[in-house]
N, C-alpha and C positions, 0 to 999 in steps of 0.2 A: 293320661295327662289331662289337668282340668281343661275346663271350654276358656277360663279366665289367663289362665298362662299361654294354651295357644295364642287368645287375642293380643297380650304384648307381646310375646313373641314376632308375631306379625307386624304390630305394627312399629315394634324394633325395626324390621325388616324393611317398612314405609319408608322409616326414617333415614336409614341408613341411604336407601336408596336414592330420596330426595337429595342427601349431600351430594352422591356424585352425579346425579343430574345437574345441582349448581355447579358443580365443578366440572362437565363436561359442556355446559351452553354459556358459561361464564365467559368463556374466551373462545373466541372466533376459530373455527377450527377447518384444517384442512378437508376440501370434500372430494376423499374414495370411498371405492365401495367398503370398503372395511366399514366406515365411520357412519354411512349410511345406513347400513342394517345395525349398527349397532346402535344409532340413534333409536330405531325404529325398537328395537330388542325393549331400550332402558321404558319406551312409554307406554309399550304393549305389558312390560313389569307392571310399573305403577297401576296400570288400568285393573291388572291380575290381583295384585296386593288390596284391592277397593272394595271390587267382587266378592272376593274371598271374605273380607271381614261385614260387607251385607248379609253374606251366606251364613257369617257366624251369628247374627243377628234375630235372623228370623226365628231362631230357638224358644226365643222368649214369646212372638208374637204370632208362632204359626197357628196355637189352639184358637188364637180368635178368627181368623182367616177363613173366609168359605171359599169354595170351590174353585172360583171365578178368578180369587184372589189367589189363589193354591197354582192352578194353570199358568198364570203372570209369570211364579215366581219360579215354578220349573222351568219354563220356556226360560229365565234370566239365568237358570244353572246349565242350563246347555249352553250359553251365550260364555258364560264363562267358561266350559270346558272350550271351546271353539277359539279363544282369547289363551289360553294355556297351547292348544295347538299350532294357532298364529307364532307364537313365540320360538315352539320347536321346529317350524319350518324355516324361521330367521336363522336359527344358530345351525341350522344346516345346509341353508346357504353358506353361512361364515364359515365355518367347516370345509365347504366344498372350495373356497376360496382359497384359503390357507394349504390346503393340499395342492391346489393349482399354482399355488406359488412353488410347492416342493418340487413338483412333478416341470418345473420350468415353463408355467407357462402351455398347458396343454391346451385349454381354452384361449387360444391366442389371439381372438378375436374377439371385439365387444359382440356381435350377433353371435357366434356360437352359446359365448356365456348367456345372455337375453332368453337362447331358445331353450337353455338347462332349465334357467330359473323359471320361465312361462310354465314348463310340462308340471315342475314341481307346483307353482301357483296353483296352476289346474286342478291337476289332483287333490290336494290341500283341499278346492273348494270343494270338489264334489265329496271326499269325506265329509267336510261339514254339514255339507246339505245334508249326509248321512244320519248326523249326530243331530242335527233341528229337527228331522222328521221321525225319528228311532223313540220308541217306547223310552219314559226313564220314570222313577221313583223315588217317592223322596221320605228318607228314613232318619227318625230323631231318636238318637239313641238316649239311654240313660241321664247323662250327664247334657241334657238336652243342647248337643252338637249337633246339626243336621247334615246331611250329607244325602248324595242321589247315586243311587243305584242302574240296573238295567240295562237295554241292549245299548241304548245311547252311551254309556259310559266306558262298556266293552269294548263300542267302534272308537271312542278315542283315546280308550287305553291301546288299543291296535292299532291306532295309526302316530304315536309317538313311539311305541315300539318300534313299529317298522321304519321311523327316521331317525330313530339310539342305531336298528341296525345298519341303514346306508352311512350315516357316520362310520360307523367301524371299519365298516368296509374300508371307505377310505381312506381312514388312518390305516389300516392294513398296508393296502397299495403305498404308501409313503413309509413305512415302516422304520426304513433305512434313516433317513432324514426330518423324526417327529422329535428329535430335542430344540426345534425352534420354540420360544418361549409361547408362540402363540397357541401351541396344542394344549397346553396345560389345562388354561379353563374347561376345552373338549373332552380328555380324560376326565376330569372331576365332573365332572356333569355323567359321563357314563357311569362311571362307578357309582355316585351317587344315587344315581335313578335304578341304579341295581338293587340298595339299598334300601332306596324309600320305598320301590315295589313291595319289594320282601315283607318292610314291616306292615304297607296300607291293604298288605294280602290278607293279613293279622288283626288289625285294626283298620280298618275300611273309616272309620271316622278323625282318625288324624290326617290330616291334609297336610303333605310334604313338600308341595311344588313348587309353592310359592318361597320355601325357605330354600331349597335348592337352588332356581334359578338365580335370586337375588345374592345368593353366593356365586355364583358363575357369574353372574354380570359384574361384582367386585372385582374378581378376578382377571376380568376380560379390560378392563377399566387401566391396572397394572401390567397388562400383556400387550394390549392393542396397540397396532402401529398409528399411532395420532398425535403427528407433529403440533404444534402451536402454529398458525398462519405467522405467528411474529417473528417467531425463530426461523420459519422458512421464509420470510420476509430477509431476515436479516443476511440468510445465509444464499440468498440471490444476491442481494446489493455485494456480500464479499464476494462473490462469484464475478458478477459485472466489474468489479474493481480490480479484480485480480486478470479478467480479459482486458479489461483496458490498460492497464502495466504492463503486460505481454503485450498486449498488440503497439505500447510507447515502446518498447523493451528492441522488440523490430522494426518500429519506424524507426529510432533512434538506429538500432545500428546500422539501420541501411543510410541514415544520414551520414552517419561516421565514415563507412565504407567511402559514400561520397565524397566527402566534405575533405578526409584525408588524404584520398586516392587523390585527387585536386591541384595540392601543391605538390605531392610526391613525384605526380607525372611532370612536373616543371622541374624538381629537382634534378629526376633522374636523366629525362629529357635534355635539358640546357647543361647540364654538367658531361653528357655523352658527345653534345654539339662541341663542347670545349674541347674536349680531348681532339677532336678532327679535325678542327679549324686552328689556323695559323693567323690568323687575323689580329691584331691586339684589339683594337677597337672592339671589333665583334664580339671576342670575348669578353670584354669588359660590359659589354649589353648583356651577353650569357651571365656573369657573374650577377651581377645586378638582379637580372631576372629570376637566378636562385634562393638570392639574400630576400628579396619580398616574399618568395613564395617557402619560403625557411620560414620568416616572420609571422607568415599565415598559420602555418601548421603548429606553430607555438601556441598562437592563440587558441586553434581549438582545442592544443593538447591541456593547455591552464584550465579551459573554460570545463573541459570535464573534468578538472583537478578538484576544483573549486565547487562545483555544483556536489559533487560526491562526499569533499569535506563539509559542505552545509548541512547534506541528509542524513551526513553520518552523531550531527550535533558536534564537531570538532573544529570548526572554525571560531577564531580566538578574538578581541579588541585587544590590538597593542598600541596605547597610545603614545605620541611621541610630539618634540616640539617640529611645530615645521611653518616657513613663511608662506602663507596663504598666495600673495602676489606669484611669488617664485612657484609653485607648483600649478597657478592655474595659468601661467602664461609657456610653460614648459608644455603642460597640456594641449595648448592651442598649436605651439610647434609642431608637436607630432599629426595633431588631424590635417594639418595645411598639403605633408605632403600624400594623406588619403583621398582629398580634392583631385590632385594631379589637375589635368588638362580642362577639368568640366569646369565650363562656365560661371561659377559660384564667387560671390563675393563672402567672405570670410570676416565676422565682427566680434570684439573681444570688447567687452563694457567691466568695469571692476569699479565697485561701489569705493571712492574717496576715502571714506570710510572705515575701511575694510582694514579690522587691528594688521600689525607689523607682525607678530608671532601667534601663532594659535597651537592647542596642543588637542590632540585627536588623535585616531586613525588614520594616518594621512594618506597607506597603501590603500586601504579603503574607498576612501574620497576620493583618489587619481583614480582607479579601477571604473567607478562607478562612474565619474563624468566622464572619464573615457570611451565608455560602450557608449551612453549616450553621445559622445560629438562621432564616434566611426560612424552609427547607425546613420545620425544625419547623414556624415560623407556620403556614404553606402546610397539610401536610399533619396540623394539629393542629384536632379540631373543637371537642374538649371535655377537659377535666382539666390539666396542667399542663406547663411547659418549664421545666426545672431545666437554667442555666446554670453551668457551677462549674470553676473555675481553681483549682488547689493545681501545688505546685510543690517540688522536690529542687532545694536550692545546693549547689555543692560548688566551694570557690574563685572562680575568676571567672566559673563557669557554673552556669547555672540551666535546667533541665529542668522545661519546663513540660507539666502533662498538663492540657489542657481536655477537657471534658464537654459536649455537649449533648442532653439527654434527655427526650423524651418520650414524653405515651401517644396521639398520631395511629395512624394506619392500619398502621403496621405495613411493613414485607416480606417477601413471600414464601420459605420458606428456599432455593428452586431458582431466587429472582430474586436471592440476595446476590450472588452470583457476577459479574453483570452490571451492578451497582448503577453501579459506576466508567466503562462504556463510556460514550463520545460517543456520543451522540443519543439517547441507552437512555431512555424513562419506565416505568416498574414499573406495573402495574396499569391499565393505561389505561383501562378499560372502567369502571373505578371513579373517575378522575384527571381525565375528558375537561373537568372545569368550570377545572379548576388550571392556571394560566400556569405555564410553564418549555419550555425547547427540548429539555432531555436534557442541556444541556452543564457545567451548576451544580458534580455530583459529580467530573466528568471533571475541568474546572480545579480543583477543591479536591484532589483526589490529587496532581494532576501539581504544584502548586504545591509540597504538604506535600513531594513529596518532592524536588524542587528546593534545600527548603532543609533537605535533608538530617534530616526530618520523617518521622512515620509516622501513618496514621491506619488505624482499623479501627471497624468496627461492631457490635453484638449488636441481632438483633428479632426481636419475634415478632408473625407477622403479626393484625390488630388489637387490638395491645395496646400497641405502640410500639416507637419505635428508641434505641437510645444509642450515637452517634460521638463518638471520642475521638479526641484527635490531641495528636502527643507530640514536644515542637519542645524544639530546645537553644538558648539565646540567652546571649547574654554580658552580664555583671553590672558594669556602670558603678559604681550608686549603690545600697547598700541603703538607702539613707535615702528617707522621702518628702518629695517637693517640698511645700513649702506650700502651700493652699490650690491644690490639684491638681486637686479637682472642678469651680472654677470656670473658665469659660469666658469670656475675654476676647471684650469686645466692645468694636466702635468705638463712640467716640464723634462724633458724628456733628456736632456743631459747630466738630471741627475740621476739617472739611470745606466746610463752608461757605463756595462763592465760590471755589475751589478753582480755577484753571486745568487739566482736563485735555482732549486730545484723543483721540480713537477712530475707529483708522484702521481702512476695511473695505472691500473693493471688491464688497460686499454692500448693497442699501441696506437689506433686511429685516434681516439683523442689525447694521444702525448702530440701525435704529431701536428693535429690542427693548436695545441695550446702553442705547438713553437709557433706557427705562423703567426698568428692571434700576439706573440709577445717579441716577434723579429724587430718591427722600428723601436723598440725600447732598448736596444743592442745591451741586452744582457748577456752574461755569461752562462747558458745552458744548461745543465744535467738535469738529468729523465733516468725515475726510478720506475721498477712496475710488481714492486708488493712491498708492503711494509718492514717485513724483512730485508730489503735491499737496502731500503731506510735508513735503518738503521746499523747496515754496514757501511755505507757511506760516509754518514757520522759520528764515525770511531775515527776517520780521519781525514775529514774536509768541515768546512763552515761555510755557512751562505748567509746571504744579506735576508730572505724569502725564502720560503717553504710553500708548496701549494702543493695541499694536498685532499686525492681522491676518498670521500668516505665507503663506497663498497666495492670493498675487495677481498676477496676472499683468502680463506686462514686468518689473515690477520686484516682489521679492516682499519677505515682512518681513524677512529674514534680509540681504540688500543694503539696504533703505532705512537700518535699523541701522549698517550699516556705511558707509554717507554720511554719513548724521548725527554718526555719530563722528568725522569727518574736517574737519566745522563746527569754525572757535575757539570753545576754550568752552562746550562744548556737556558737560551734565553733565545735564542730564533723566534721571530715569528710565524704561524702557520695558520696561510688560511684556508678555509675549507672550500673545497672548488668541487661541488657535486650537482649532480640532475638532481636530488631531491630538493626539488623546489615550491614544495605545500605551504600554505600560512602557518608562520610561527618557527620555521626551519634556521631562518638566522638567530634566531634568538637562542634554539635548540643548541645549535653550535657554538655561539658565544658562550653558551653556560658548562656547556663541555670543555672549555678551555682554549677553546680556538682563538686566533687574534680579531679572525674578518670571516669572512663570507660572501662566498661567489657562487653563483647559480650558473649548469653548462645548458643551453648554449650561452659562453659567456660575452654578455654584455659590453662594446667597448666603454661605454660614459660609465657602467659600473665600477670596470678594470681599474681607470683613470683614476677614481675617489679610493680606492682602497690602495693605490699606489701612493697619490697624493698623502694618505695619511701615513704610510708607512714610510714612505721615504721623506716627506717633507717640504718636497717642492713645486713650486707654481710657476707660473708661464709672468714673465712682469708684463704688465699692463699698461 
């Protein structure tokens, strides 16, 4: 082979190498020992590749060269064999690593592995020293390629051999377990050096090494275990995210455990009281005390209903017309008796203003100020809750900014921040007497901003908060409905005698639906499957239908649709089920139902779905 195709040969080889140098210090790289010698490997290459083509050099300029110069430049060919051997003691470190990974860890310790690689370092040098002080010569052959002979070349033909054989060795000993991708490059490097032996036994002036390794470090480049810091960067943060999920996963249900167990034990409790006491009065304190602590556990049960249909993207805008006045004064109702006995004056402000009909989200809207006026209740011990509604129209929209402000407990200014997270409670150490899960402020953001809403806060810690929240709703009617305040009720004798049935394949709640529909002295029957259903009515009529949607064989959504298929058959049915998610009445009105009731059922609910079904009102 000419002296001119070696040179590009090589410095192919340069080049090549130069890429995955860029490409191995281009990007910030994890630092183990893998990565470290293999650092060390790629620049003791380049250094070998530089040498080499000096060596091919000197061909042209050795006949002018005296003695002096001659001595330099063999001393710089022992420096390069000594740089080829530097290199063979790296890759068998990496060798010796890669089998310590097979063999599990035998070097189990940083000092045992230090004291392997020291003895090797050692020795390393002192061959060197071998190869700097050992006789060598330097011979230009024909095709005037130079090359160096003699003992010095012997010693470091002899001491890469003897580290191809500790390699092997070691691959031996792992034999079992050498399909890891990493041995690959180690293989080809032995084999190879078996090879390039053979032919430089032949031709002593082809120089093989440099083409060899720089093949093995390509390989090594495609083998080595050398993550990107970025990727391991990224894949802690999912790591940390995924501990802090888990670790809400179990706060959370140890709130739940809490938060539940809570009213349960009032339920279970004060209903156990009932049954042994003969008292009326007392019991009616027991009942009372059930129905609040029933009311509690609703709420946490919605509040996980709702937070779960948020994460899921399944919560809906249904907008509807509704009077503004009448829903925020209905609101204030309900917080009044959250106050109960505490010292709190209680203020309702409603901007003059404020259009006759708006059309929204109106479940939304009550939800929302609703967490905010409990939380007041909740966290107000003494002084006052100024509730206050003003409002900007401007054509068919109206910008409502509500207020709810008090002087309770306050938050922390390094807890605002966290106010909105799921599961979060502020101050716990101060709060531990206060029902809630964490998830009250979380659904009031994610709702406000659902409907394209904003909400924000000011407080200071014990002295109070004020949440504002700033909704756009569209302007129906600025007029006010008549007699807007008043609250339609049934009348209750025109129920009387009433035909309806109450379908349930529960018999506990057929029997709380009778109590729940006793002062309305209806006439009763109670089915408990769809099938009985509709044996019923093959030969009876009822004024009402209320009926159960899961039941099994045949559930309320097919019994409906049987029934529809009866001549004549013109009953109304409404749907009376615990699926109570957003968008469920709509669900069922679209299935054919007449109404919809949510259990545990509501009496002010009961009342309007009777109202409209029967017709009648209480006169005034």
């Amino acid at each position: 082979m000419s002296k001119s195709i070696q040179m590009v040969m090589l410095i192919m080889s340069g080049l090549y190498l130069l890429i995955i140098l860029g490409f191995f210090f281009f990007k910030e790289r994890i630092h183990n020992d893998d990565t470290k010698i293999y650092k060390d490997m790629l620049i003791i290459n380049l250094i070998s590749i530089l040498s080499e083509l000096l060596l091919y050099l000197t061909g042209d300029i050795l006949p002018q060269i005296n003695k002096t110069t001659l001595f330099i430049f063999l001393m710089f060919s022992k420096i390069f064999v000594c740089i080829i051997i530097c290199w063979f003691v790296n890759i068998t470190k990496y060798t010796l690593l890669v089998c310590d990974k097979a063999n599990k860890h035998k070097y189990n310790t940083v000092e045992k592995k230090n004291q392997l690689f020291l003895k090797i370092n050692l020795g390393s040098i002192m061959a060197m020293f071998f190869v700097l002080i050992a006789p060598v010569e330097f011979i230009l052959s024909e095709e005037k390629i130079g090359y160096t002979t003699g003992l010095a070349t012997k010693i470091a033909f002899l001491i890469i051999i003897t580290l191809c054989m500790f390699m092997l060795i070691n691959l031996i000993s792992v034999r079992k377990k050498i399909r890891s991708k990493e041995f690959v490059p180690i293989i080809i490097l032995l084999l190879l050096m078996l090879v390039s032996t053979m032919i430089q036994a032949s031709n002593p002036q082809l120089l093989l090494f440099n083409h060899v390794i720089t093949l093995v470090m390509v390989i090594m480049f495609h083998t080595i275990e050398n993550p990107d810091v970025k990727i391991i960067e990224q894949l802690n943060i999912a790591k940390d995210q995924a501990e802090k999920a888990n670790r809400a996963k179990t706060e959370f249900l140890s709130s739940m455990s809490h938060e539940i167990r809570t009213p349960l034990n009032a339920i279970v409790g004060f209903s156990e009281c009932m049954l042994t006491s003969t008292d009326l009065e007392e019991n009616k304190g027991f009942a009372k005390d059930v129905v609040d602590a029933s009311q509690n556990l609703l709420e946490i049960v919605n509040g996980i209903l709702d937070i779960s249909k948020i994460e899921a993207n399944k919560m809906e805008i249904i907008e509807k017309e509704y009077n503004p006045r009448e829903v925020f004064e209905s609101l204030s109702k309900l917080v009044k008796p959250r106050i109960g006995d505490k010292p709190i004056e209680f203020h309702m402000n409603l901007s003059p203003d404020l259009p006759g009909i708006l059309k929204g989200d109106v479940g939304k809207v009550k939800q929302v100020i609703l967490n905010l006026l409990t939380n007041a209740a909740k966290y107000t011990d003494k002084g006052k809750i100024d509730f206050t509604v003003s409002c900007v129209n401007q054509k068919n929209k109206c910008l409502l900014y509500i207020s709810v402000k008090d002087t309770g407990r306050g938050i922390k200014e390094q807890d605002i921040n966290k106010l909105f997270t799921k599961f979060q409670r502020m101050d716990e150490d101060r709060n531990t007497t206060i029902e809630g899960t964490g998830l009250g402020l979380a659904i009031t953001k994610s709702l406000t901003e659902m409907m394209n809403g904003q909400i924000n806060v000011n407080s200071i810690y014990g002295e109070g908060s004020n949440f504002r929240i700033y909704l756009q709703q569209k302007i129906i009617s600025m007029e006010i409905p008549e007699n807007y305040t008043q609250t339609p009720e049934i009348d209750y004798t025109i129920a009387t005698g009433k035909k309806i049935l109450i379908v349930d394949d529960s018999k506990i709640n057929l029997k709380v639906a009778m109590q729940i529909f006793k002062p309305y002295q209806f006439q009763m029957t109670t089915a408990e499957s769809g099938f009985e259903t509709l044996e019923l009515l093959e030969s009876n009529t009822y004024d009402i239908i209320f009926m159960d949607i899961m039941m099994p064989k045949m559930n309320g959504i097919e019994t409906l649709r049987r029934l529809k298929e009866m001549d004549g058959f013109d009953i109304p049915v409404v749907a009376l089920t615990a699926d109570a998610i957003e968008g469920t009445e709509e669900k069922y009105k679209n299935a054919g139902f007449t109404d919809y009731l949510s259990k545990p059922i509501d009496k002010n609910q009961l009342d309007k779905v009777l109202t409209k079904l029967l017709g009648g009102k209480k006169d005034e």
